[in-house]
LUMNUMI-647253 format. One line per 2 residues: number of its first residue (from 0); their letters; for each residue z, x, y of N, C-alpha, C. Coordinates in steps of 0.05 Angstrom, whole numbers, always signed. Example, Ala and Ser with C-alpha at 12.3 -4.5 7.8 and 13.67 -1.06 7.14 Angstrom:
0) AS) +156,+264,-114,+156,+246,-90,+156,+264,-66 | +142,+257,-45,+143,+273,-21,+157,+258,+1
***
This chain:
0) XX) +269,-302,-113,+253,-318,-130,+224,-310,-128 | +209,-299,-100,+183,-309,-102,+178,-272,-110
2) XX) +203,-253,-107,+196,-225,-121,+195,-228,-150 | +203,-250,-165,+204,-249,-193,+179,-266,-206
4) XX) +166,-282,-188,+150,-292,-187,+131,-277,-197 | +121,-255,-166,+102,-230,-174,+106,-212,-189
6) XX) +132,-198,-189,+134,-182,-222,+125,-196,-240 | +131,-221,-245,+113,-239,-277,+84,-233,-276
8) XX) +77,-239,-256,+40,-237,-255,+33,-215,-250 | +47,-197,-240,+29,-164,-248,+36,-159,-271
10) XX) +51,-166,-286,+63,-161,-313,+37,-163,-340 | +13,-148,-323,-10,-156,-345,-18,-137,-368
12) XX) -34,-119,-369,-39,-97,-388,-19,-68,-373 | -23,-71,-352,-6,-47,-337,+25,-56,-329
14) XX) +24,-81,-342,+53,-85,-333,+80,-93,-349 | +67,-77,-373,+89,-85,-407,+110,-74,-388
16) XX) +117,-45,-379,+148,-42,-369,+164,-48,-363 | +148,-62,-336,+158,-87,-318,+184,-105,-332
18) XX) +164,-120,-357,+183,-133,-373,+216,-127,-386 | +209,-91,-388,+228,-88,-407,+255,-86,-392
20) XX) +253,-101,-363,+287,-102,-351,+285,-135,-345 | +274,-153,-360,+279,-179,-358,+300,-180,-382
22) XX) +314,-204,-391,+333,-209,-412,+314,-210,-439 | +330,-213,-454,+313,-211,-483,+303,-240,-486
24) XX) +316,-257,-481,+302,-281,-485,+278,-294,-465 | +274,-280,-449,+251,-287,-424,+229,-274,-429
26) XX) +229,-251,-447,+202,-235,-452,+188,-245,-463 | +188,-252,-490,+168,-270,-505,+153,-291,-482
28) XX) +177,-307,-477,+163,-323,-454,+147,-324,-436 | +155,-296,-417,+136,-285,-407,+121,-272,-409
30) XX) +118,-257,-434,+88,-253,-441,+63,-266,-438 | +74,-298,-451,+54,-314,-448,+48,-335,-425
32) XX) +59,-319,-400,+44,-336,-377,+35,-296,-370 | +25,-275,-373,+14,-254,-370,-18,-265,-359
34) XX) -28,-253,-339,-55,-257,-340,-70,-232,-350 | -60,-216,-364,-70,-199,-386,-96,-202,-395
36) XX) -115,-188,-395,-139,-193,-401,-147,-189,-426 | -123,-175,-445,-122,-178,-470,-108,-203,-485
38) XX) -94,-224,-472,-92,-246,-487,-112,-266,-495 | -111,-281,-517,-130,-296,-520,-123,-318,-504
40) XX) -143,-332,-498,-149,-361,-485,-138,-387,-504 | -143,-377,-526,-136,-396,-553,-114,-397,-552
42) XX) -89,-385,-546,-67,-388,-559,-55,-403,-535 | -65,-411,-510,-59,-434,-488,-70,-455,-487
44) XX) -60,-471,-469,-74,-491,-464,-63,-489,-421 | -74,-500,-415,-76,-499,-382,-65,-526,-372
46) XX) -43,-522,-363,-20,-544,-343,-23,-549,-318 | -9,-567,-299,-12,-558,-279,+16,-568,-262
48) XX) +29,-564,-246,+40,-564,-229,+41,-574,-201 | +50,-583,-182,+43,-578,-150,+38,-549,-142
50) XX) +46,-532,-153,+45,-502,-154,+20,-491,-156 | +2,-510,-178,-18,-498,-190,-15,-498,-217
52) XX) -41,-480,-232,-46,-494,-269,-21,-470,-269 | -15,-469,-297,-4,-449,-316,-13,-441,-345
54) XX) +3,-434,-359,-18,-424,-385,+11,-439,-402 | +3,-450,-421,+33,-465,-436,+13,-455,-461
56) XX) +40,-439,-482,+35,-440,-505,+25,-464,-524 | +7,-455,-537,-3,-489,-555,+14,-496,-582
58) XX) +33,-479,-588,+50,-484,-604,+79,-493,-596 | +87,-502,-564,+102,-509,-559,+100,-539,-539
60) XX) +125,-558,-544,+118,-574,-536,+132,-582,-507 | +143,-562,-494,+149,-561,-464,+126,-559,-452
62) XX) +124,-564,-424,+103,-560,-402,+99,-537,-383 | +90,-550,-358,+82,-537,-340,+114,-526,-323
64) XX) +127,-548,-315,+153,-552,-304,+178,-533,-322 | +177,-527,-342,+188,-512,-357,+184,-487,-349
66) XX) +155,-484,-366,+142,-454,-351,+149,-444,-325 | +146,-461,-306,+157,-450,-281,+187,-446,-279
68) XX) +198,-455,-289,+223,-453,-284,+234,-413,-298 | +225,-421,-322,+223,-394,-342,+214,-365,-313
70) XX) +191,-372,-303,+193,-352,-280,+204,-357,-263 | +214,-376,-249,+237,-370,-225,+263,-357,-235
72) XX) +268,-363,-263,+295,-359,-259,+297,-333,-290 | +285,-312,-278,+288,-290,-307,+310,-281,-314
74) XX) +332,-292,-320,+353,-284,-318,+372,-299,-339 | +389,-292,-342,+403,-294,-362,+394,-282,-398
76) XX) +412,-293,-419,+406,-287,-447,+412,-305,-467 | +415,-299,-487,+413,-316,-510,+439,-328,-504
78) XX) +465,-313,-503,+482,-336,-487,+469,-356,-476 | +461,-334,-452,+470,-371,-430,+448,-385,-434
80) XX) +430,-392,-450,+417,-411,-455,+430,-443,-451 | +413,-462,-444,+432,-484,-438,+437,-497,-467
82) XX) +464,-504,-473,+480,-504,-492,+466,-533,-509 | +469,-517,-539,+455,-539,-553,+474,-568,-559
84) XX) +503,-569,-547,+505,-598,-544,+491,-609,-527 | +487,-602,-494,+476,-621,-479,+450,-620,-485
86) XX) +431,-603,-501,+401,-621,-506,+397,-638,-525 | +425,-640,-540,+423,-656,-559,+435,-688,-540
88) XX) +441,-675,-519,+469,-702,-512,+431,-711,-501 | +416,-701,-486,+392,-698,-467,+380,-727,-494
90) XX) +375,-718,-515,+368,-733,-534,+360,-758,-533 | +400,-764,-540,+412,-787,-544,+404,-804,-519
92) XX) +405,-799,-496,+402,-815,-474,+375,-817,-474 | +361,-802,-471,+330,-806,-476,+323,-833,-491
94) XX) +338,-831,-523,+326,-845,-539,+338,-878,-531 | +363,-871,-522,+375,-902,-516,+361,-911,-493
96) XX) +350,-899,-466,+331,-908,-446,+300,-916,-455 | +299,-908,-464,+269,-913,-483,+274,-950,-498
98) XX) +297,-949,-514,+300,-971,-529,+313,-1000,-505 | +322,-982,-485,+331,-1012,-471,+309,-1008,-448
100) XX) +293,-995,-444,+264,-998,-419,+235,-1011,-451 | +240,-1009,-478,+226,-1025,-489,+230,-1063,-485
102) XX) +255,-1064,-482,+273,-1090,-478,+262,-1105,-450 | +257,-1082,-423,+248,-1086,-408,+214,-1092,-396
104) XX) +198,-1082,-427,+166,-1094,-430,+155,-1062,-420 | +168,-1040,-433,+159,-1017,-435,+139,-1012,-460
106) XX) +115,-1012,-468,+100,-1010,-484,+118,-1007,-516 | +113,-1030,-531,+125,-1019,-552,+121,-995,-580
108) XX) +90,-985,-565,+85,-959,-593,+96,-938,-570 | +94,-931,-547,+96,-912,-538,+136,-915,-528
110) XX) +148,-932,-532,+180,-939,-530,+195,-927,-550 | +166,-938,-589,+179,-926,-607,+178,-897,-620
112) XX) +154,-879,-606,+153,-855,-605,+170,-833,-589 | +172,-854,-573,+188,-831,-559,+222,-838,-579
114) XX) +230,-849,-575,+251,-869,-602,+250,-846,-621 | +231,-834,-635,+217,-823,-658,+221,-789,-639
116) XX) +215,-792,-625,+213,-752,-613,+244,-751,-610 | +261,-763,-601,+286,-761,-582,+294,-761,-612
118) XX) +295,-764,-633,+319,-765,-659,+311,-739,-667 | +292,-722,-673,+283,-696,-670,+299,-669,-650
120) XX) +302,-688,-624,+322,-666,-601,+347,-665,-609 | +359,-698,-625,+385,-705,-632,+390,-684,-647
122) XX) +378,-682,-673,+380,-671,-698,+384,-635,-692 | +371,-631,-667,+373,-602,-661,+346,-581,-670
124) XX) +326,-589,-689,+320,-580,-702,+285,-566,-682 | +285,-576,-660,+269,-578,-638,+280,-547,-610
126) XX) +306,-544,-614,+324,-534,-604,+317,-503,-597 | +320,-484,-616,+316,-466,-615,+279,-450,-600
128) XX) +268,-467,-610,+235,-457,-595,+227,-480,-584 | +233,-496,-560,+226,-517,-548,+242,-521,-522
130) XX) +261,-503,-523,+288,-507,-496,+294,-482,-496 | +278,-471,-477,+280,-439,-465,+293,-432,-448
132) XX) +304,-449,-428,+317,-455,-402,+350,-437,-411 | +360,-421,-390,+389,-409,-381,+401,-434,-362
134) XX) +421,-427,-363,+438,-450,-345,+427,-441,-314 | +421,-421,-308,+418,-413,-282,+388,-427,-279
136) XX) +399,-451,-254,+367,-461,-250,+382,-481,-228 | +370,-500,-217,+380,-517,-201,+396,-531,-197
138) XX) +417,-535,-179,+446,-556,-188,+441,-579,-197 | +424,-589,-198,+423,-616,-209,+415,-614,-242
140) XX) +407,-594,-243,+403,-595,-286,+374,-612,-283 | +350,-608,-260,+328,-618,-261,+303,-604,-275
142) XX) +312,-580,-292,+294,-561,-301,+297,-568,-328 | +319,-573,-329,+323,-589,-362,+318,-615,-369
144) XX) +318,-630,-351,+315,-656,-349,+287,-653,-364 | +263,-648,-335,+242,-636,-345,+230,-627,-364
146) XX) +251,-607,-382,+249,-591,-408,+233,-619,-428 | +269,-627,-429,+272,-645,-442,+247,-676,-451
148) XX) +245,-680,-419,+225,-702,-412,+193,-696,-429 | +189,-659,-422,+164,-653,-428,+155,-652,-467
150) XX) +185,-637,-469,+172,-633,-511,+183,-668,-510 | +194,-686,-513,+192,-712,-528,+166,-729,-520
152) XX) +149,-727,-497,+133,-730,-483,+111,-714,-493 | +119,-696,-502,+89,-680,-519,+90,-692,-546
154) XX) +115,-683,-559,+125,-690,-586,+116,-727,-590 | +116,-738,-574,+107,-770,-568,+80,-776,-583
156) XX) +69,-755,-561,+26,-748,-562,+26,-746,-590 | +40,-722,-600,+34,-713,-625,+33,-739,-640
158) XX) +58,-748,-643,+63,-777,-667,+33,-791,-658 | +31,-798,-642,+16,-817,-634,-21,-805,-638
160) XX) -24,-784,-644,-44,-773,-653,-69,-769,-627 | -43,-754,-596,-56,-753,-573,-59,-714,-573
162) XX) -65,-712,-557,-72,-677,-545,-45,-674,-529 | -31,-653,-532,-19,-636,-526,-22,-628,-496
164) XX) +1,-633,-476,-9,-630,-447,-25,-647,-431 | -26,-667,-454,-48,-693,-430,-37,-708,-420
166) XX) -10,-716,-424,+18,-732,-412,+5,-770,-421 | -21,-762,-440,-29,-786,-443,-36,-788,-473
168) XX) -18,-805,-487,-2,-835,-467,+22,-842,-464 | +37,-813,-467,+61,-815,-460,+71,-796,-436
170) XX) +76,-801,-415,+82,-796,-396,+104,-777,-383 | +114,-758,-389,+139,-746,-378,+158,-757,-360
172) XX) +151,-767,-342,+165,-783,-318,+159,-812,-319 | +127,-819,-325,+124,-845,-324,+139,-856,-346
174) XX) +139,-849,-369,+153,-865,-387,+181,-853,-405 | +182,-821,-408,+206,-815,-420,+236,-814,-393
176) XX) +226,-815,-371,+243,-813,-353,+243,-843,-339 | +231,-862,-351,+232,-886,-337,+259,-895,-329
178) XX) +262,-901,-299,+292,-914,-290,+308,-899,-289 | +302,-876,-290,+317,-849,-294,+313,-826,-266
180) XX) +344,-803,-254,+337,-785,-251,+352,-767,-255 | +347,-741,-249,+365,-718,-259,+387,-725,-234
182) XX) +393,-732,-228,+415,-735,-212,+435,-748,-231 | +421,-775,-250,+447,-796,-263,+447,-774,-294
184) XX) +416,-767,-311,+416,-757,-337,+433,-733,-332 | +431,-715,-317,+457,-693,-332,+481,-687,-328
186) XX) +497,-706,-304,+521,-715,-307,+522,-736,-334 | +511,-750,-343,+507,-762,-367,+505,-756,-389
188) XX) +491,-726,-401,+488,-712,-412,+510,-696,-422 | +524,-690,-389,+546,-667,-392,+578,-686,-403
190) XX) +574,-710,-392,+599,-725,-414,+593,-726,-440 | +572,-743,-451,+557,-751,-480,+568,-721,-498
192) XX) +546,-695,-488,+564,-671,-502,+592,-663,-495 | +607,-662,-481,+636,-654,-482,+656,-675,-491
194) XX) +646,-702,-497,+660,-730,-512,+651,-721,-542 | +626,-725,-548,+620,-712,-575,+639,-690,-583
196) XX) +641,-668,-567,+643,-642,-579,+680,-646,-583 | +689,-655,-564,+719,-668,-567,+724,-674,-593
198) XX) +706,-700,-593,+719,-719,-623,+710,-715,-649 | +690,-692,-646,+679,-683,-674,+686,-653,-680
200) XX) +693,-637,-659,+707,-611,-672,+724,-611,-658 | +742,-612,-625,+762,-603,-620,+790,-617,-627
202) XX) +783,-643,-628,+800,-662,-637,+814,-653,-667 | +799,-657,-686,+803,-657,-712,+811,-634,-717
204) XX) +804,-603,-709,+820,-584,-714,+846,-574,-704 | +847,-584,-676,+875,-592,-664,+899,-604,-693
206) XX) +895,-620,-696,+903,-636,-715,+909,-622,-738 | +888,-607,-746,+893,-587,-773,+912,-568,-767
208) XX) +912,-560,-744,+930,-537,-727,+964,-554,-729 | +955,-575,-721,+988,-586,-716,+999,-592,-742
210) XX) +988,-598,-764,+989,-612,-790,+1008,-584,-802 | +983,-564,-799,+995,-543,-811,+1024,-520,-802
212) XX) +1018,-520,-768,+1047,-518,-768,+1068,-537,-770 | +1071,-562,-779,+1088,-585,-778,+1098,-566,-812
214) XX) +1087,-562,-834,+1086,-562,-861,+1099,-531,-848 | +1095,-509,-841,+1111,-489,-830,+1131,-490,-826
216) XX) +1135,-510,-807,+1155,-514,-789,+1193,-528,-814 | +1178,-540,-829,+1197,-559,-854,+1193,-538,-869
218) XX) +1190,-516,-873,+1191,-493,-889,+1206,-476,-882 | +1206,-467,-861,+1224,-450,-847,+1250,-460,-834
220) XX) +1258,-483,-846,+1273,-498,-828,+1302,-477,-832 | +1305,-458,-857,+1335,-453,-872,+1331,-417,-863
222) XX) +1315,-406,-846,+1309,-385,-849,+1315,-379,-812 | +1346,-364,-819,+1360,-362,-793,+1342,-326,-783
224) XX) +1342,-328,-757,+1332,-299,-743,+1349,-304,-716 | +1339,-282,-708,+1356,-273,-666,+1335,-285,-653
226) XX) +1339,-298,-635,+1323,-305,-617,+1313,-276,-595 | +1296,-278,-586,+1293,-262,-571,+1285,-267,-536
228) XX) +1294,-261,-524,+1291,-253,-488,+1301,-232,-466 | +1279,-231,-454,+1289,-207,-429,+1290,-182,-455
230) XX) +1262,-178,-467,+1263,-159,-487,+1292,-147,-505 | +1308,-165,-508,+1335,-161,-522,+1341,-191,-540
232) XX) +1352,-172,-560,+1367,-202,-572,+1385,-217,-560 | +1381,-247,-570,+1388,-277,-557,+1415,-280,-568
234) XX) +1407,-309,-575,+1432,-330,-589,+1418,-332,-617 | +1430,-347,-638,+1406,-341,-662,+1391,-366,-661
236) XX) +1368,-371,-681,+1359,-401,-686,+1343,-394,-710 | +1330,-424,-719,+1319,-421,-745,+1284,-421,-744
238) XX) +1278,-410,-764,+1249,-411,-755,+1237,-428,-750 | +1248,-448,-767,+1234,-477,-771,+1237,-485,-742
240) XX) +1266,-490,-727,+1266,-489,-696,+1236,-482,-678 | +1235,-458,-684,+1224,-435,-663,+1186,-455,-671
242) XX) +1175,-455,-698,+1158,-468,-698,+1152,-497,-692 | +1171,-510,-690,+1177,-536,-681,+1166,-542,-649
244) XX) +1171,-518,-638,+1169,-522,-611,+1130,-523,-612 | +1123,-500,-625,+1096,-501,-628,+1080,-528,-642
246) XX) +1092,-541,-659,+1087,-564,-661,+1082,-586,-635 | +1101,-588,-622,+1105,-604,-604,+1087,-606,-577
248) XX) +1077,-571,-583,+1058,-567,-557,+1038,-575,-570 | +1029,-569,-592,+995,-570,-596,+995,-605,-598
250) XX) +1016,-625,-611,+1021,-650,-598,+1005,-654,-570 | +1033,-654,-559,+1032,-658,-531,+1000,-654,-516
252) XX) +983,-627,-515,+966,-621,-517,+928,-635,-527 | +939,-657,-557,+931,-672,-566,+927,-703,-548
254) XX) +957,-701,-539,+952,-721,-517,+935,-722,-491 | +943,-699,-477,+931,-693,-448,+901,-692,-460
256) XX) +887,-683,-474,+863,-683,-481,+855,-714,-481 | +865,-730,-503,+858,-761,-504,+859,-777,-470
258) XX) +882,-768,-457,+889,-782,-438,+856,-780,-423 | +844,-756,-417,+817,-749,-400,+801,-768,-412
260) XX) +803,-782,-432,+774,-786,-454,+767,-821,-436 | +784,-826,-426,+767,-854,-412,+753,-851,-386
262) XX) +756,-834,-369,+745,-818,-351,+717,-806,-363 | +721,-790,-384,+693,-777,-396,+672,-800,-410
264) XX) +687,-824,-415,+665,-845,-430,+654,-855,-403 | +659,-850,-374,+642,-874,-358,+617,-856,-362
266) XX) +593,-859,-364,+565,-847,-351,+552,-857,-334 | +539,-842,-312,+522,-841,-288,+505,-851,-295
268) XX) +484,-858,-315,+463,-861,-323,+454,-884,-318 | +433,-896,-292,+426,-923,-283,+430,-925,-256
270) XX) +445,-895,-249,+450,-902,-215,+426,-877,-206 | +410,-877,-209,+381,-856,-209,+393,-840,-186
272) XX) +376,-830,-159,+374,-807,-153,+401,-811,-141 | +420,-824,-115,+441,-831,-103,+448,-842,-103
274) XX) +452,-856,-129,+476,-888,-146,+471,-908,-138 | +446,-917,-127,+444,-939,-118,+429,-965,-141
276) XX) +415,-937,-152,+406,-959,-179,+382,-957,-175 | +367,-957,-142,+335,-964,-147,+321,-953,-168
278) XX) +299,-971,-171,+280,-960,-181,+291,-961,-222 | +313,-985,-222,+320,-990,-248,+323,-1021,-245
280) XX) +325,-1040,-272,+313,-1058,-276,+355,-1074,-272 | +359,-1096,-272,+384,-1106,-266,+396,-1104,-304
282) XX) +424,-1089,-302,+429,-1089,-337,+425,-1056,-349 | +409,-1053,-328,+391,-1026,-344,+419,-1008,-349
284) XX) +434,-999,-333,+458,-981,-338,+479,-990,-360 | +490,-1009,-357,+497,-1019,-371,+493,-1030,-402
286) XX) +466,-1034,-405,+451,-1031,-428,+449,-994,-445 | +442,-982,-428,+447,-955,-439,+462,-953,-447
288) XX) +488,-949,-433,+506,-947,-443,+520,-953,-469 | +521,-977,-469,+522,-995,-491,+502,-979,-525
290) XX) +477,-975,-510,+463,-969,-537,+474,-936,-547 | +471,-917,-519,+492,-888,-526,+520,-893,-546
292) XX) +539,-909,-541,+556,-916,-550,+551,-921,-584 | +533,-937,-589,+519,-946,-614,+514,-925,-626
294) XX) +492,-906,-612,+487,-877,-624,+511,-861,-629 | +531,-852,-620,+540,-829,-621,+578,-843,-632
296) XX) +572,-870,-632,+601,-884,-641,+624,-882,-621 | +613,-872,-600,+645,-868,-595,+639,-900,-560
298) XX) +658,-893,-547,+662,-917,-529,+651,-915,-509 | +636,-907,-499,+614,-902,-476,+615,-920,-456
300) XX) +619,-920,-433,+615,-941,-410,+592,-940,-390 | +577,-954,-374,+580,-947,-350,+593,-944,-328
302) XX) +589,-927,-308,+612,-918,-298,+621,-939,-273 | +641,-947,-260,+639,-959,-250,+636,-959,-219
304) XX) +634,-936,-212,+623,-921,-185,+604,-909,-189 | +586,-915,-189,+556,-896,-192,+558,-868,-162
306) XX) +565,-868,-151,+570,-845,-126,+592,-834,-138 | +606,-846,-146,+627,-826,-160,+621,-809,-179
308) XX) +604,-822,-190,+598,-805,-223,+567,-790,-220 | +559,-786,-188,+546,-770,-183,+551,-749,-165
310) XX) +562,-752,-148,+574,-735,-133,+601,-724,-147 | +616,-722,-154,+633,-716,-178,+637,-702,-200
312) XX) +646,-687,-209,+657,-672,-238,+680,-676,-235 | +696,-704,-227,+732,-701,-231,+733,-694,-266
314) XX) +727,-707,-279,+732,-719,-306,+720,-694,-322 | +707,-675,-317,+694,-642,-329,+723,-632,-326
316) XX) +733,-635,-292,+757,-615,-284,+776,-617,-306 | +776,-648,-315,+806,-654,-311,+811,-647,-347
318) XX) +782,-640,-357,+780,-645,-390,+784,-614,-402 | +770,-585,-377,+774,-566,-384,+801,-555,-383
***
């Protein structure tokens, strides 16, 4: 880490090369933390960190905590970028914590901005130049959290007609992460997108799959062939047979998928850093939940072990 660190920062007028064995998607990026004496001053603005300032593009609405992350971790590519369901799932929870910590006497212009930034992450449209982050970063998904926390938290400022990087008067942690930590949001995150992604494309094409060999299968019903095994011909059967069976799996299949789906509706979200809850208001999980559910339609719970549903990926295992 701290050798990739200094390759970034010698990476200045003598150090274009340097760059050209980082991934394609980290260059741009790191260009612009270069202390290059040919960049302009204008096209930053100055962050800061426990680390120290950084240089954050003024056309982007991530932070300091981003930026750093972007240099610790040069690695990866346009793949492994972290996948645009979970910053969308990142969103949704955002916006539903926002609306039930307004409930809780969370400022109501700065509850409904952020309300207002988070349907922007939903929509995706924020996605591509605002969430730079590879999966490769800390087990807990705290670099994203962060991501996430910082553009709706900038994107906030903006609505609200603040400066860019001033965290005022909307807060990154004080207020888009209120009652919140990356410990409960991206186990939370990581259900929200793989329940979504289930019931809006894997589900429904399953279905098209089974539909259509079912209509195969009553087609071929009169259309005798040899069976085949142990690379030699069998006993005979009909095609319609032979597709039938394929029917029955992509069925069957249909099931084991649904069976995971009450497992994947509990979410972590309210049991903050080690499920205990501190530092959240009584309801607060449970209220989320409830409002996620609202958002995204489908049946959302809280979970009912918060240690479980942090310490845990049974219900990831059991869905892949």
């Amino acid at each position: 880490m701290a050798a990739s660190i200094i390759q970034l920062s010698r990476a200045g007028r003598s150090g274009a090369g340097q760059l050209k064995s980082l991934p394609d998607i980290i260059k741009p990026l790191c260009s612009h933390f270069s202390t290059s004496t040919k960049m302009s001053a204008e096209g930053y603005r100055i962050e800061a960190d426990t680390f120290g300032e950084l240089k954050v593009p003024n056309d982007k609405y991530y932070g300091a905590q981003t930026v750093r992350s972007v240099m610790n971790f040069p690695i990866g590519g346009e793949t492994e970028r972290m996948p645009y369901p979970v910053i969308t799932a990142m969103g949704t929870l955002k916006k539903a914590a926002a609306l039930v910590n307004k409930e809780y006497g969370l400022d109501p212009k700065i509850a409904d901005a952020i309300s207002q930034a988070a349907d922007e992450v939903i929509s995706g449209k924020l996605y591509n130049d605002h969430f730079p982050l590879v999966i490769w970063q800390t087990g807990s998904g705290t670099q994203s959290n962060m991501n996430t926390n910082e553009v709706i938290s900038n994107r906030a400022i903006e609505i609200l007609g603040g400066k860019l990087g001033s965290k005022t008067p909307v807060h990154p942690n004080d207020h888009v992460n209120k009652s919140q930590s990356s410990n409960d949001t991206f186990p939370t995150a990581m259900h929200i997108a793989v329940a979504v992604e289930i019931n809006r494309l894997l589900l429904p094409n399953l279905k098209q799959l089974h539909d259509a060999l079912d209509v195969k299968a009553k087609a071929f019903k009169d259309i005798i062939k040899i069976g085949r095994t142990h690379t030699q011909d069998a006993t005979p059967l009909t095609l319609g047979q032979e597709f039938s069976g394929y029917v029955t799996q992509i069925a069957f299949g249909i099931d084991r998928i649904k069976d995971t789906l009450p497992r994947l509706y509990n979410l972590a979200l309210g049991g903050t850093a080690v499920g205990t809850g501190l530092n959240t208001r009584i309801g607060f999980a449970e209220k989320c939940a409830a409002k996620i559910s609202e958002l995204t339609k489908l049946p959302f719970k809280s979970a009912p072990n918060k240690f479980e549903a942090l310490a845990a990926h049974d219900a990831m295992v059991e869905v892949s």
